[in-house]
C-alpha positions as CSV (number, residue, x, y, z in Angstrom):
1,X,-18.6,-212.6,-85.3
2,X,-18.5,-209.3,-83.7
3,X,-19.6,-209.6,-80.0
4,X,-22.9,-206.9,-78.8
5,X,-21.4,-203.8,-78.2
6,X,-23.6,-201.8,-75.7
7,X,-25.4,-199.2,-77.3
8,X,-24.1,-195.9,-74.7
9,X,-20.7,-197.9,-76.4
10,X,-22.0,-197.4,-80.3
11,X,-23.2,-194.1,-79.6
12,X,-19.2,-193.1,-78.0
13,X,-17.8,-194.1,-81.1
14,X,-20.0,-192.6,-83.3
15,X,-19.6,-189.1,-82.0
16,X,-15.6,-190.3,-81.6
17,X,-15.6,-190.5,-85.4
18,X,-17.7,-187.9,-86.1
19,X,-15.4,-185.2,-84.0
20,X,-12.4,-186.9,-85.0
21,X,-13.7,-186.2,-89.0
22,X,-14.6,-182.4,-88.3
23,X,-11.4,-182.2,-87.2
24,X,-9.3,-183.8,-89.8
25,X,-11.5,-181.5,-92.2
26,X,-11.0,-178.4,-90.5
27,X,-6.5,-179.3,-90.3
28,X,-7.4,-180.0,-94.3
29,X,-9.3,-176.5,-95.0
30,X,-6.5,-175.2,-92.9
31,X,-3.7,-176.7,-94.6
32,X,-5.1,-175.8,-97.8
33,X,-5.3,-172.4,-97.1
34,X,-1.4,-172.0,-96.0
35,X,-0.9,-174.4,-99.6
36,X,0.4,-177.1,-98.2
37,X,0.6,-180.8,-99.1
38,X,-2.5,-182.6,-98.0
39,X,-2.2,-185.7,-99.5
40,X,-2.3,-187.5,-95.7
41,X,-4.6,-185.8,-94.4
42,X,-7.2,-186.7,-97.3
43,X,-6.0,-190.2,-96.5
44,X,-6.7,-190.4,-93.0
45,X,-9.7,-188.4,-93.7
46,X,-11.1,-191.1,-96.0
47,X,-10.3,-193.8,-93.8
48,X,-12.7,-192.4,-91.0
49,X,-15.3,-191.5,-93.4
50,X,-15.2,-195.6,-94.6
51,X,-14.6,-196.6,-91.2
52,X,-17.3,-194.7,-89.8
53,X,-19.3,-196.1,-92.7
54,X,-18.2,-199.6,-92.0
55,X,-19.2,-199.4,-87.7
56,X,-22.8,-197.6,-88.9
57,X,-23.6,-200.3,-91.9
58,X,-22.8,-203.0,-88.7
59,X,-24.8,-201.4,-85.9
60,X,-27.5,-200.2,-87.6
61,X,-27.9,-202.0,-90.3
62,X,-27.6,-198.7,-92.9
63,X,-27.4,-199.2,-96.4
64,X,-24.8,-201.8,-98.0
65,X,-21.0,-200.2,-98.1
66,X,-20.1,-198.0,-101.0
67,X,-16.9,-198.9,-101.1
68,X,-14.7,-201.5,-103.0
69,X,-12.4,-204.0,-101.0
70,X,-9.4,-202.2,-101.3
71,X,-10.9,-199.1,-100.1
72,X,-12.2,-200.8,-96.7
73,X,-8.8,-202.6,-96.5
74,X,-7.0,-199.1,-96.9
75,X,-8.8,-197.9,-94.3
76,X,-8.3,-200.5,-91.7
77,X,-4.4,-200.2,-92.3
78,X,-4.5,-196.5,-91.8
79,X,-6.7,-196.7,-88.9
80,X,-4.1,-199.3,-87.6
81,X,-1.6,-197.2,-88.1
82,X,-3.1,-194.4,-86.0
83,X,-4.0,-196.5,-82.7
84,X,-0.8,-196.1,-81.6
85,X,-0.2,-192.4,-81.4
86,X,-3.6,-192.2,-79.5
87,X,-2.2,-194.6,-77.2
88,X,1.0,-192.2,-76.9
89,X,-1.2,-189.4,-76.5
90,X,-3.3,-191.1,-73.6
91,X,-0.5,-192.1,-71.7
92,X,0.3,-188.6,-71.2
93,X,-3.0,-187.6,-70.4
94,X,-4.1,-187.8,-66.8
95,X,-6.8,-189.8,-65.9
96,X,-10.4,-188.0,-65.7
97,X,-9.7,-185.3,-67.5
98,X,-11.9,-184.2,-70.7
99,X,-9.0,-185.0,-73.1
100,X,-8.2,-188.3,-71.6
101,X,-12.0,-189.4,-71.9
102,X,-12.0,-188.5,-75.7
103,X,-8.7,-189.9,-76.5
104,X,-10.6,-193.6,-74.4
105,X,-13.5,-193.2,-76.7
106,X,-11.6,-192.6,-80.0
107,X,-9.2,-195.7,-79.8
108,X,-12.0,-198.2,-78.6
109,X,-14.0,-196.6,-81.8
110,X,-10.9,-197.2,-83.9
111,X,-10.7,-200.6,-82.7
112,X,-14.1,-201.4,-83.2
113,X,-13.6,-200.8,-86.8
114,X,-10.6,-202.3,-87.3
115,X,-12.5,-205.2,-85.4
116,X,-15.3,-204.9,-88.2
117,X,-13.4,-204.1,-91.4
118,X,-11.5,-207.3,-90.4
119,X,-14.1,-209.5,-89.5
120,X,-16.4,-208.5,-92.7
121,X,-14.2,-208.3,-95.4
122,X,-10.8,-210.3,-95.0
């Protein structure tokens, strides 16, 4: 079972996700525009969109998931996969600084949902 995560902590990565999709989006729109391949964007994009999906449905209690098993479990491997280049990224980051503070909120979000794909459906 997921242990209570404070709600100033559900909140973080909630707006974590929700910046980290507007810009995934806006790289896409951009990447379209220059006509190039966007395939993994559009995958990483749907992983936060599910995983986003997958951390609200658990907090809150929003409506059931609207996507199949594989979908969630594609997700959690490509949000897996992105942990460590945030983790890269923060180590060169100094501490107390605006970009360290984001890149702290986004990879305990992205842990939180790898921590609830997990836990509910494998």
């Amino acid at each position: 079972m997921i242990e209570p995560v404070p709600e100033i902590v559900q909140r973080q990565s909630i707006e974590a996700f929700q910046s980290a999709i507007r810009k995934s989006e806006n790289a896409q729109k951009n990447m379209k525009g220059k006509k190039a391949n966007t395939s993994v964007i559009e995958k990483r994009l749907h992983a936060l969109v599910v995983s986003l999906h997958i951390l609200e449905q658990t907090w809150y209690k929003s409506a059931d998931h609207q996507y199949d098993i594989s979908e969630i479990n594609e997700a959690c491997d490509v949000m897996k996969k992105l942990l460590p280049s945030l983790e890269r990224m923060m180590e060169k980051s100094a501490a107390g600084t605006p970009q360290h503070t984001l890149l702290e909120r986004r990879i305990r979000a992205f842990q939180l949902a790898i921590l609830a794909m997990e836990q509910k459906f494998h």
